[in-house]
PLY file of the C-alpha trace (Angstrom):
ply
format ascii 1.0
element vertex 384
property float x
property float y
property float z
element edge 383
property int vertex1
property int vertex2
end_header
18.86 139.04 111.69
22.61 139.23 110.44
23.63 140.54 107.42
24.71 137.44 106.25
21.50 135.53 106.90
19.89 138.65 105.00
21.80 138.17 102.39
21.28 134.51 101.90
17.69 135.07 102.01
17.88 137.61 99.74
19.47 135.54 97.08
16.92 132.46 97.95
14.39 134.77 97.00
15.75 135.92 93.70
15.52 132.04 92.99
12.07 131.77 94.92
11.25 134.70 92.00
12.24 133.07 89.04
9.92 130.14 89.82
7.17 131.83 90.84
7.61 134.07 87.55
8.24 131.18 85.57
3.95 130.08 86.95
2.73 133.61 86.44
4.78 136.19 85.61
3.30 138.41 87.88
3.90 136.54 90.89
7.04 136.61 90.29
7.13 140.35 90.24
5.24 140.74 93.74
7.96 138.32 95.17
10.24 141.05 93.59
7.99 143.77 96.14
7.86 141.65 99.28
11.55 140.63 99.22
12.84 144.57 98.52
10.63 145.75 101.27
11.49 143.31 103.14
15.43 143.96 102.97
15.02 147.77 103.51
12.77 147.39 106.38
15.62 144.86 107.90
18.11 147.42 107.10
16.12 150.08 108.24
15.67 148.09 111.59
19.37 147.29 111.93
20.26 151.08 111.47
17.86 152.13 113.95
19.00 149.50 116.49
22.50 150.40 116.53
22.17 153.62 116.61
20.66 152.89 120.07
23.52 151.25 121.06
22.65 147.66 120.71
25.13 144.79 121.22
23.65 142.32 119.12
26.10 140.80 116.47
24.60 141.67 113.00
28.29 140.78 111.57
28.20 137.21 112.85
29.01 134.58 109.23
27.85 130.44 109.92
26.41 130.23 106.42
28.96 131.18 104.24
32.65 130.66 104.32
34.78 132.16 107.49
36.46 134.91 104.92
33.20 136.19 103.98
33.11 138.59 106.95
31.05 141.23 107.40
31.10 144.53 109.23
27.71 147.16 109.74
29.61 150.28 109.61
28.01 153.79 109.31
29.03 154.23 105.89
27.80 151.01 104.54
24.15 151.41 106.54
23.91 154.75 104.86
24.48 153.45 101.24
22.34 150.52 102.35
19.29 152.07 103.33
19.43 154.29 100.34
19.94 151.77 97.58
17.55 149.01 99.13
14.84 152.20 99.51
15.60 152.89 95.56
15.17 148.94 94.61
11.84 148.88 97.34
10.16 151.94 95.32
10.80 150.67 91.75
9.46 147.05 92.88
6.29 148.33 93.17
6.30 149.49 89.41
7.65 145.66 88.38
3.78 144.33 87.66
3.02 146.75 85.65
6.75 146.69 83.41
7.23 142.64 83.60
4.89 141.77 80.88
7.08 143.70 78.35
10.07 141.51 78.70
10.89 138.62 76.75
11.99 136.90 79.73
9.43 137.95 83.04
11.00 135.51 85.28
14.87 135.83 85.16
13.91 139.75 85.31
13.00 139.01 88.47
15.76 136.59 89.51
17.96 139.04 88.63
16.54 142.03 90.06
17.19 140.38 93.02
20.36 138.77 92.92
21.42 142.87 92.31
19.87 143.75 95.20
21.94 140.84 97.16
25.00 142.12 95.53
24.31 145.41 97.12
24.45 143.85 100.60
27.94 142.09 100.00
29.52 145.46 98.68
28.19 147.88 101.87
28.91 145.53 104.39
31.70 143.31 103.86
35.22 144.47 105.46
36.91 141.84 103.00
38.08 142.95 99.51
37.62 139.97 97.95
34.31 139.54 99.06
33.87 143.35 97.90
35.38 142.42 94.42
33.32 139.12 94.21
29.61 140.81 95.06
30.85 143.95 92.88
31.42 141.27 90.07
28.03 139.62 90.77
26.37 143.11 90.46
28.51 143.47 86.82
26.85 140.30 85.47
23.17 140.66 86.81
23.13 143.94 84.75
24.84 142.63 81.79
21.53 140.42 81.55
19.02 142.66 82.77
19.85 145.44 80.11
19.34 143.33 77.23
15.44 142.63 78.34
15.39 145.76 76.70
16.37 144.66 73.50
19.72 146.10 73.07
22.75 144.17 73.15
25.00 146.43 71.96
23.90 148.59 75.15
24.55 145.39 77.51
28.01 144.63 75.72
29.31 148.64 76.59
27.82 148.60 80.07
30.28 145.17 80.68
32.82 146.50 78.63
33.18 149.36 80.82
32.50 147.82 84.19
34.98 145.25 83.39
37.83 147.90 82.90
36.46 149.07 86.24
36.51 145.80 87.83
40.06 144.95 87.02
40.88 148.85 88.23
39.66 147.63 91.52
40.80 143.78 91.33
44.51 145.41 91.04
43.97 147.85 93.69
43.39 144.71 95.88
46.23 143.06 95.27
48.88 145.82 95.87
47.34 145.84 99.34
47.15 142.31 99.98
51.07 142.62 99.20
51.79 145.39 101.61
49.23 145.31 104.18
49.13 140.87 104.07
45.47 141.23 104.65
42.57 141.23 102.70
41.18 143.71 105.40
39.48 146.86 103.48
39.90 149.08 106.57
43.62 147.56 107.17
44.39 147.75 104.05
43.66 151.31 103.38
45.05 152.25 106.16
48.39 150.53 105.68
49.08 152.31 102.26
47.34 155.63 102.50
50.10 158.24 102.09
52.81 155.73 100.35
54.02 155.22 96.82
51.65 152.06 96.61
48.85 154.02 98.30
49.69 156.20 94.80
48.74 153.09 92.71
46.02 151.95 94.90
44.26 155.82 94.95
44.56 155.76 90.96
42.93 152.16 90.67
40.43 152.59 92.58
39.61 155.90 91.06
39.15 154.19 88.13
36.90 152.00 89.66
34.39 155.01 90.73
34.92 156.89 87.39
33.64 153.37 85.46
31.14 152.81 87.92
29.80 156.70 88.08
29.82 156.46 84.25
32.16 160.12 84.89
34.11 161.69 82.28
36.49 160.18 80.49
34.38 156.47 80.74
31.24 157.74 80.37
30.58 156.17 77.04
28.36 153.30 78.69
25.73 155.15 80.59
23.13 156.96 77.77
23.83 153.63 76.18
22.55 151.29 79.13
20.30 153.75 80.51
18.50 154.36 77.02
18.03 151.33 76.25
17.66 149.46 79.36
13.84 148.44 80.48
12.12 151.39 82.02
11.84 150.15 84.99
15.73 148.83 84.94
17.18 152.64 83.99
15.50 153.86 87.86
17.44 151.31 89.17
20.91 151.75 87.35
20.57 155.45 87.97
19.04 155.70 91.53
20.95 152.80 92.63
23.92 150.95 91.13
25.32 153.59 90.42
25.91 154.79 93.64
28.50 151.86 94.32
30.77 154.13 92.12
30.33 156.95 94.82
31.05 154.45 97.37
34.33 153.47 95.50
35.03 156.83 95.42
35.17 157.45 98.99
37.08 154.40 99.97
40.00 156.43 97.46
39.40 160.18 98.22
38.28 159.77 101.96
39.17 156.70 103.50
42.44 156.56 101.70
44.07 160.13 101.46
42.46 163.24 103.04
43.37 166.40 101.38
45.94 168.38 101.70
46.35 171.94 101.13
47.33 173.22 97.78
50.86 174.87 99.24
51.72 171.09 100.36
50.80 170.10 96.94
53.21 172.08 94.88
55.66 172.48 97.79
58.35 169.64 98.11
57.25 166.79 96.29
56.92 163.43 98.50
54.86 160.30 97.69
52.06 161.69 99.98
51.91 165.10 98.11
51.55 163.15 94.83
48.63 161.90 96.19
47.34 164.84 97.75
47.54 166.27 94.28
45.95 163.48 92.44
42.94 164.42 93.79
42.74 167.90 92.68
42.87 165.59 88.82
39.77 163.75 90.29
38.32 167.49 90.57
38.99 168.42 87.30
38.09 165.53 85.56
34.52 165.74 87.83
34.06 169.28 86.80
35.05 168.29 83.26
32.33 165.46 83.90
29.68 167.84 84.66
29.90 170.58 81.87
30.19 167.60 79.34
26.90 165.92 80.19
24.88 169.30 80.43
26.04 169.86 77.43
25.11 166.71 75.68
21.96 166.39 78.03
20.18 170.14 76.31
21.02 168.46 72.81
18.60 165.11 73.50
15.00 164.62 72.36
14.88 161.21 73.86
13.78 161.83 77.67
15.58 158.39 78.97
19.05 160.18 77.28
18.55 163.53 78.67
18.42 161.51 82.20
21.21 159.56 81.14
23.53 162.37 80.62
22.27 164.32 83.37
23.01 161.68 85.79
26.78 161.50 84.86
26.38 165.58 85.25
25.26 164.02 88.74
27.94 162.22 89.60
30.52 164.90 88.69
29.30 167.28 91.59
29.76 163.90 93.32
33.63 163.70 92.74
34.00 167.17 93.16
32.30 167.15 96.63
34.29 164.49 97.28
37.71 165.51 95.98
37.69 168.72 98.42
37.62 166.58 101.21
37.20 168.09 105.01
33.88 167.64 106.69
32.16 169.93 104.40
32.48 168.32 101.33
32.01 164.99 102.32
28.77 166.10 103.78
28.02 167.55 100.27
28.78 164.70 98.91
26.80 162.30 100.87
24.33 165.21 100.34
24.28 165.02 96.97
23.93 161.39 96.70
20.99 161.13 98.53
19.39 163.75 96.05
20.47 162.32 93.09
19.45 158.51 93.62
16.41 159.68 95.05
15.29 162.66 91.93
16.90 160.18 89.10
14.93 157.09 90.39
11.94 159.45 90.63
12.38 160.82 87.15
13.05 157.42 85.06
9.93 156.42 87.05
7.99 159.23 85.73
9.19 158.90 82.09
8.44 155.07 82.29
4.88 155.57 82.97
4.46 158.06 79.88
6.64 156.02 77.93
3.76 152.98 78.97
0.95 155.29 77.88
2.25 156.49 74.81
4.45 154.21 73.78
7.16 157.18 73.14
10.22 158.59 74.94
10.48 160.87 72.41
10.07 164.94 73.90
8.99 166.07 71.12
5.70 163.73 71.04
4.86 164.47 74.18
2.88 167.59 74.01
0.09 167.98 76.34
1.06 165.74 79.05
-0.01 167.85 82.26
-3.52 166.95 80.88
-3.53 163.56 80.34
-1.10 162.53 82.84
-1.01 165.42 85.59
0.32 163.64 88.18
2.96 162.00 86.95
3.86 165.27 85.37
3.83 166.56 88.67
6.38 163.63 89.83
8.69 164.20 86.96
8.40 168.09 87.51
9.62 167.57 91.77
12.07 165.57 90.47
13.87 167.25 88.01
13.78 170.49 90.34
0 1
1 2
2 3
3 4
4 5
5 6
6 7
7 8
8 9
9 10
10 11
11 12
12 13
13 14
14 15
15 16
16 17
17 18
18 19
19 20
20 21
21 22
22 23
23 24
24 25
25 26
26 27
27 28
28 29
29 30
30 31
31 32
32 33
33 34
34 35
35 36
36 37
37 38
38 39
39 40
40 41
41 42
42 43
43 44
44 45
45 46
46 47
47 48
48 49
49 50
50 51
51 52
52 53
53 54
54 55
55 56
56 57
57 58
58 59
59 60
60 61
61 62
62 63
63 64
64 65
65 66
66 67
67 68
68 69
69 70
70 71
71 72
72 73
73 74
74 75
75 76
76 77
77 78
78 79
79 80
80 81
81 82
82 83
83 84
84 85
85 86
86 87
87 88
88 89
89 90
90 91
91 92
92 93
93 94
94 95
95 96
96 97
97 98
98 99
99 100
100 101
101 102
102 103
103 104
104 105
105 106
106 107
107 108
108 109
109 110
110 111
111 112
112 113
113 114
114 115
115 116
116 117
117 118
118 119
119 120
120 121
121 122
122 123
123 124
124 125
125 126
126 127
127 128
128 129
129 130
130 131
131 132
132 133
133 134
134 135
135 136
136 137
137 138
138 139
139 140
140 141
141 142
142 143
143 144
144 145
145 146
146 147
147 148
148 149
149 150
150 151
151 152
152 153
153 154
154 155
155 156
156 157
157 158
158 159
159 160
160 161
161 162
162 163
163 164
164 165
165 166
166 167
167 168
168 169
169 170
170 171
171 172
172 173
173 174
174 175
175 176
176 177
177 178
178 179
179 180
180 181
181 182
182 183
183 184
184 185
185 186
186 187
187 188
188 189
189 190
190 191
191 192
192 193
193 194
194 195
195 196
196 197
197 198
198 199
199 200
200 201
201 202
202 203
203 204
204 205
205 206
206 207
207 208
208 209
209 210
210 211
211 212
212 213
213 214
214 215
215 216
216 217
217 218
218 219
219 220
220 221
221 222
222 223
223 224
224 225
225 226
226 227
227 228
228 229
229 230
230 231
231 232
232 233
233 234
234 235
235 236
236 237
237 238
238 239
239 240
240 241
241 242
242 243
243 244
244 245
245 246
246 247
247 248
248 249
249 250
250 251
251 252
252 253
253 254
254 255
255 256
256 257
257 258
258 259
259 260
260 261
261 262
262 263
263 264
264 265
265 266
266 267
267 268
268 269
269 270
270 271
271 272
272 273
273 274
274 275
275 276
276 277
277 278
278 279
279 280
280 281
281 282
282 283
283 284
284 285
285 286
286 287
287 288
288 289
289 290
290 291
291 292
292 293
293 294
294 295
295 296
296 297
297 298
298 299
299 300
300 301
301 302
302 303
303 304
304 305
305 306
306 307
307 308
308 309
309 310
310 311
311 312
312 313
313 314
314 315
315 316
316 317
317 318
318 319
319 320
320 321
321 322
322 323
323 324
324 325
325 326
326 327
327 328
328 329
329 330
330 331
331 332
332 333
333 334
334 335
335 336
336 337
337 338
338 339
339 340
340 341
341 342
342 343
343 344
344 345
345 346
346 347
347 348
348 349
349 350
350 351
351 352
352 353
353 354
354 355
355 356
356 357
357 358
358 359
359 360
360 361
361 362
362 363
363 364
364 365
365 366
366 367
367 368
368 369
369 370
370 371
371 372
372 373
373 374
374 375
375 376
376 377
377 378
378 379
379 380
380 381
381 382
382 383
């Protein structure tokens, strides 16, 4: 199966959902489990099979237009399988969660259509096509957060990602001008170490910071996440996040490896300049984690304290990532897989108490590891 057919069926099924929810809203929540599993098990599949060293053309397009082109590169499989695993475990919490919400059947729609946009952003080698399914992501969320009866929280989450989006949709059009391709891999190439590969590093820097929810634009995430429906904030955290990590490799890897601090404050050159600006991407992901530790200890609201300690998160993300070499992008990758797979686990954990007792609130909580041992157990392996 290509990754364009999966993607088409992917979004067939988020409309398959919506009337199947719209009958019973449970059905349309196990619709939500088989099509989830169904993606990461295709994904999982297609990883295994080219790592074997199969020919087959998983990047072949006859459904959608001819620039919607795709490429299955090792980077994208690995954010695949990781994000598609995260929406595959919370899908299986969806019948329980779905008949909170005022609206069971676009939850599901749209908990879909998410995990579509996932597929466009890892495996499309066209910009736009990035820009368009990163959009499509923006505006599933926008309506999923408010199922949890917060507006305001929906309003700074698009707020924020907007910003981001226009970050990115700039970034895009510089190399479109230089490279004259919409090409991600050409175009990075082409610019990387110029004035406009500068521009472009910033932008898309941005992009990640908006996405990661890091310090300085970091005022959207304990908003969405804290307010979002429980099973929604596993998702956002574990998940959607992570396309901010992926932004932020396509700037600080893909665009500009690292140079060493004597070339940075040596002669100055365009390609120094951005040699340098990542050592800024450093401090501001260092500055990133001390500021949500800090605010994280303050919070008696358990979905907040996971909130800020998953920006904390995504600072030892940029920093991994800022170092560059083979070491820290290691750590970085590293530290992605730990953190979608411990914050999913977490939100999890503090959406089944929250279910029970009807509270996110710490300090009602006493007594837990008796009446709910093992999920205290869950929350306990993934907080460690």
């Amino acid at each position: 199966m290509t990754v364009e057919l999966l993607l088409v069926l992917t979004l067939a099924l988020g409309v398959v959902s919506y009337f199947a929810g719209s009958f019973n809203k449970l059905y349309g929540a196990v619709v939500t489990i088989i099509a989830s599993m169904f993606v990461f098990l295709s994904i999982g599949y297609m990883a295994n099979d080219i790592l074997d060293g199969s020919t087959f053309n998983y990047n072949a397009v006859k459904y959608l237009p001819v620039f919607a082109t795709f490429t299955v590169s090792y980077l994208g499989i690995f954010f695949a399988l990781l994000v598609t695993f995260v929406f595959a475990m919370v899908s299986f919490f969806n019948p329980f969660f779905v008949d909170k919400y005022k609206y069971p059947a676009v939850y599901s729609m749209l908990y879909l259509f998410s995990l579509a946009g996932v597929l466009g952003v890892f495996f499309t080698d066209n910009f736009m096509v990035l820009f368009f399914f990163f959009e499509f992501i923006v505006w599933s969320g926008l309506f999923l957060i408010p199922l949890g009866k917060s507006k305001k929280a929906a309003l700074s989450y698009y707020a924020f990602s907007t910003a981001g989006s226009f970050a990115l949709l700039y970034a895009i059009f510089i190399m479109r001008d230089v490279a004259g391709t919409y090409n991600l891999y050409v175009g990075l190439a082409t610019v990387s170490g110029t004035t406009q590969g500068t521009y472009v590093m910033i932008l898309l820097a941005f992009a990640a910071f908006a996405k990661l929810g890091a310090f300085p634009l970091n005022v959207w995430l304990p908003r969405a996440l804290g307010k979002s429906p429980d099973a929604v904030t596993a998702v956002f955290s574990g998940g959607l996040e992570k396309l901010g990590a992926f932004v932020a490799i396509l700037a600080l890897v893909k665009l500009a490896p690292v140079g060493d601090l004597q070339n940075v404050f040596g002669s100055y050159t365009d390609a120094t300049f951005l040699y340098a600006s990542q050592y800024v991407v450093a401090v501001l992901g260092a500055m990133t984690i001390v500021f949500g530790t800090l605010m994280a200890i303050r919070q008696d609201d358990a979905k907040k304290l996971l909130a800020y300690s998953s920006m904390s998160n995504g600072g030892y993300i940029l920093v991994a990532l800022s170092i560059g070499g083979s070491i820290g992008l290691a750590g970085g990758l590293y530290h992605i897989i730990a953190h979608a797979l411990a914050s999913a686990g977490a939100f999890l954990a503090i959406a089944a108490v929250a279910r029970q007792t009807g509270t996110t609130k710490m300090s009602e909580m006493g007594g837990i590891i008796h009446k709910m041992p093992i999920t205290y157990i869950v929350y306990l392996v993934a907080i460690i």
